[in-house]
C-alpha positions as CSV (number, residue, x, y, z in Angstrom):
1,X,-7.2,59.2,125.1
2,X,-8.4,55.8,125.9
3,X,-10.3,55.7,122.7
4,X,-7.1,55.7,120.6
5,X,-4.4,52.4,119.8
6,X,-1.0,52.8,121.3
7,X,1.8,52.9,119.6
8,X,3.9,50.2,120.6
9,X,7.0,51.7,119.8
10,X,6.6,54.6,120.9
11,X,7.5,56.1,124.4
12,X,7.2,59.7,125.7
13,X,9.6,61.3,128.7
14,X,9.8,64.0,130.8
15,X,11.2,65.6,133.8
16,X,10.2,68.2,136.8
17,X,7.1,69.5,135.4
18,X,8.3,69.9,132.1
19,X,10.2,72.3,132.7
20,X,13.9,70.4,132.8
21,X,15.8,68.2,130.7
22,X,17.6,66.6,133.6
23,X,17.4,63.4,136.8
24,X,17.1,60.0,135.8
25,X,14.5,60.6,132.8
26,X,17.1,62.4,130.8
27,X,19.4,59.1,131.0
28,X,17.2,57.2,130.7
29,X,16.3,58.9,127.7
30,X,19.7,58.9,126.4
31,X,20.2,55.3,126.8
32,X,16.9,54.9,125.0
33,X,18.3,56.9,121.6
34,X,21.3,55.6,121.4
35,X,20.7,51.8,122.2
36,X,17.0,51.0,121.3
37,X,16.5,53.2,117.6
38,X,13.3,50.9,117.2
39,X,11.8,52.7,119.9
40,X,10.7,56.5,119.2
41,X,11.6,57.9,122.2
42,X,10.3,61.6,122.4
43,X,11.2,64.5,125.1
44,X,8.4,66.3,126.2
45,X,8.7,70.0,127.6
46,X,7.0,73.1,127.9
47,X,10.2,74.7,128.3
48,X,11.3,77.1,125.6
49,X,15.3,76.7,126.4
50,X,15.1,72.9,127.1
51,X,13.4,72.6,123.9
52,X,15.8,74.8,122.0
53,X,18.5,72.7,123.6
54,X,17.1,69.5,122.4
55,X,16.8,71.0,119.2
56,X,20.3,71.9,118.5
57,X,21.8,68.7,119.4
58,X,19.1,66.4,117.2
59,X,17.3,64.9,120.0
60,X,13.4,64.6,120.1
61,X,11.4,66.5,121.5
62,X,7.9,68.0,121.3
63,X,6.4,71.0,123.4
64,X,4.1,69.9,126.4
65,X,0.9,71.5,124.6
66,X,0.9,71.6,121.2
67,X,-1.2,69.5,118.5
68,X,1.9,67.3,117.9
69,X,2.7,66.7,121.9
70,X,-1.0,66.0,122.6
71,X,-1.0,63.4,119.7
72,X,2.0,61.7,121.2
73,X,0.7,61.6,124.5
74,X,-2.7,60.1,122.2
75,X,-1.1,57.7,121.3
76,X,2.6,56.3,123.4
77,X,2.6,53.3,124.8
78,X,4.8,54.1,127.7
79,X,5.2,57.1,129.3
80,X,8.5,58.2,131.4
81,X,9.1,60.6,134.7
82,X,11.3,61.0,137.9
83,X,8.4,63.3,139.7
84,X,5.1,62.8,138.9
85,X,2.7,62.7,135.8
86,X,2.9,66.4,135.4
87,X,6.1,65.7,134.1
88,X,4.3,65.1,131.0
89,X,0.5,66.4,130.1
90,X,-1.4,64.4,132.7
91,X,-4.7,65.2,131.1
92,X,-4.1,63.3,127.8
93,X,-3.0,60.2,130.0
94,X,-4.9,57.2,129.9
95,X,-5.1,54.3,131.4
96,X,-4.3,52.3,128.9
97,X,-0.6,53.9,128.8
98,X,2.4,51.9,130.6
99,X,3.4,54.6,133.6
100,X,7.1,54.1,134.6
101,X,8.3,56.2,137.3
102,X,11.9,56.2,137.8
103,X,11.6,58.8,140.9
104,X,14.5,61.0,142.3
105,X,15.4,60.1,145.5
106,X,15.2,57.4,148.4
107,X,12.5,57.6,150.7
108,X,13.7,58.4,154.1
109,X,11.2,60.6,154.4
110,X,7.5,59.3,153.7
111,X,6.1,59.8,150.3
112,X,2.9,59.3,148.0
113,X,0.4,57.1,149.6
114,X,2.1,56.9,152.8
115,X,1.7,61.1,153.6
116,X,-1.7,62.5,154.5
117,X,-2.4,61.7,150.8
118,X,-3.3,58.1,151.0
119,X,-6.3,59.1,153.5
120,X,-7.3,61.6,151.2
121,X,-6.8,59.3,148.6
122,X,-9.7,56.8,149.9
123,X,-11.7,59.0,151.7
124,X,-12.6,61.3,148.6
125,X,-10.0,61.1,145.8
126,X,-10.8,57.7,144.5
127,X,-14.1,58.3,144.0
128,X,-14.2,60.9,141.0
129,X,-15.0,59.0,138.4
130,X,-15.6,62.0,136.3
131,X,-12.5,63.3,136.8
132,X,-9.7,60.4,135.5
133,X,-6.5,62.2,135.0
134,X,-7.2,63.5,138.6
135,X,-8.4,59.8,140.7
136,X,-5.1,57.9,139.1
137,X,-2.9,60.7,139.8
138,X,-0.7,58.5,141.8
139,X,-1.1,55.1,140.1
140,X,2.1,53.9,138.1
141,X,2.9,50.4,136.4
142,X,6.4,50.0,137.5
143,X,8.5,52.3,139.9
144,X,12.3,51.4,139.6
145,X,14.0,51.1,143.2
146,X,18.0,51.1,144.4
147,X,17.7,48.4,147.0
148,X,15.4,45.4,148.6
149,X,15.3,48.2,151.4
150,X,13.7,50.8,149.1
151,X,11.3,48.7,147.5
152,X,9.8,47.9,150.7
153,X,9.4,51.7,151.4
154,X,8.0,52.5,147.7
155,X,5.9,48.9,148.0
156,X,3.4,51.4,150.4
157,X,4.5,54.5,149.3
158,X,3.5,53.9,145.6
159,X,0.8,50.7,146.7
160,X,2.1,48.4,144.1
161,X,3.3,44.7,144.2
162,X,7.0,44.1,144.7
163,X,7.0,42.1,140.8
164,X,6.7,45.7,139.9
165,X,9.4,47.5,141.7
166,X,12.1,45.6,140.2
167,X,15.9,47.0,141.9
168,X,17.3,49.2,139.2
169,X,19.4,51.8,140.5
170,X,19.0,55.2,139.2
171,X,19.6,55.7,135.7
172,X,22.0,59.1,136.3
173,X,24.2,57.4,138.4
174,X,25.2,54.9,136.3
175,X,28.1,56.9,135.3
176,X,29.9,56.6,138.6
177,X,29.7,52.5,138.2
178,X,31.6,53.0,134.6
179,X,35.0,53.2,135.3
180,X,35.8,52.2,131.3
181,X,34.4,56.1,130.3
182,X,35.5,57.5,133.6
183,X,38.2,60.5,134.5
184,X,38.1,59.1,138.2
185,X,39.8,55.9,137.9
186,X,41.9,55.8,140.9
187,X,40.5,54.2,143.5
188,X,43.0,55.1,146.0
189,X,41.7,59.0,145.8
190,X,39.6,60.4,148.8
191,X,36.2,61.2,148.0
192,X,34.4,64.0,149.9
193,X,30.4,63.1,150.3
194,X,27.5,65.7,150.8
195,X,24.5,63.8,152.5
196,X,21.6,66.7,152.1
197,X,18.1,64.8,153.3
198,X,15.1,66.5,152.4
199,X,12.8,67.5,155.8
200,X,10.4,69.6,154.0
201,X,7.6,68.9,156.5
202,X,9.8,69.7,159.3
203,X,7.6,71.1,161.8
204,X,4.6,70.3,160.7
205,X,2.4,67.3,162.4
């Protein structure tokens, strides 16, 4: 992959492992189409009912493994998740492609480098040489954060300088911020909030 010119204008996305066409990649996507045509944005899925979706309603989008997919990740410039680089097909990644990760969440809960992974990380990980796509697992180019608060938490989590955590918000939630295109103008009504943290270590060391 490193072998081949990028395409400057052209930027691949994906979304939970391929398998979804959802979280802040798919509006971010969206946004992409419909404001920036000079950019060929392109899905990519390994999902037969995401892609038949995409299909039908003329958006992008390429399967996760086929000659045309691998090509694209050949050759984009940028390439998009909210989860990881399996997102997209990790193995035709190089380093010489822009990694954005717009993420999914807010750390409360320790992530990435700061979990047992960052001492496996530099006690054996970071020395396969041999095995690319498998050492920079974790390394992105930009991470996009909600607050001054979360950026400190991805600054370790993601080990990356603040310049390149700039404070975004998320993509999907956008929506609730435009009141213009909005059913739920009235800011008098009562909202009810779920607050669901994630402990999925709970228990554990």
């Amino acid at each position: 992959s490193s072998l081949f010119p990028k395409k400057k204008h052209l930027w691949i996305f994906g979304a939970w492992k391929g398998e979804s066409f959802c979280d802040n990649s798919k509006y971010f996507f969206k946004y992409m189409i419909q404001n920036h045509p000079e950019v060929k944005s392109v899905w990519i899925t390994r999902n037969n009912s995401v892609y038949k979706y995409l299909k039908e309603n003329s958006l992008p989008v390429e399967f996760y493994g086929s000659l045309k997919g691998i090509w694209l990740h050949v050759r984009a410039s940028v390439a998009v998740m909210n989860n990881g680089k399996y997102d997209l097909n990790r193995n035709f990644l190089s380093s010489r492609t822009k990694m954005v990760q717009l993420w999914h969440g807010i750390p409360l809960k320790k992530i990435a480098y700061d979990t047992y992974i960052g001492e496996v990380y530099d006690s054996y990980i970071k020395y396969l040489f041999f095995l690319p796509s498998f050492k920079d697992l974790l390394r992105f180019d930009m991470v996009i954060s909600t607050s001054e608060f979360m950026t400190d938490r991805f600054m370790t989590a993601f080990r990356l300088k603040k310049q390149y955590l700039p404070v975004t918000g998320y993509p999907r939630n956008d929506i609730f911020y435009d009141l213009k295109n909005s059913n739920n103008t009235d800011r008098n009504k009562t909202y009810k909030v779920l607050y669901a943290p994630t402990h999925r270590n709970d228990g554990l060391n």
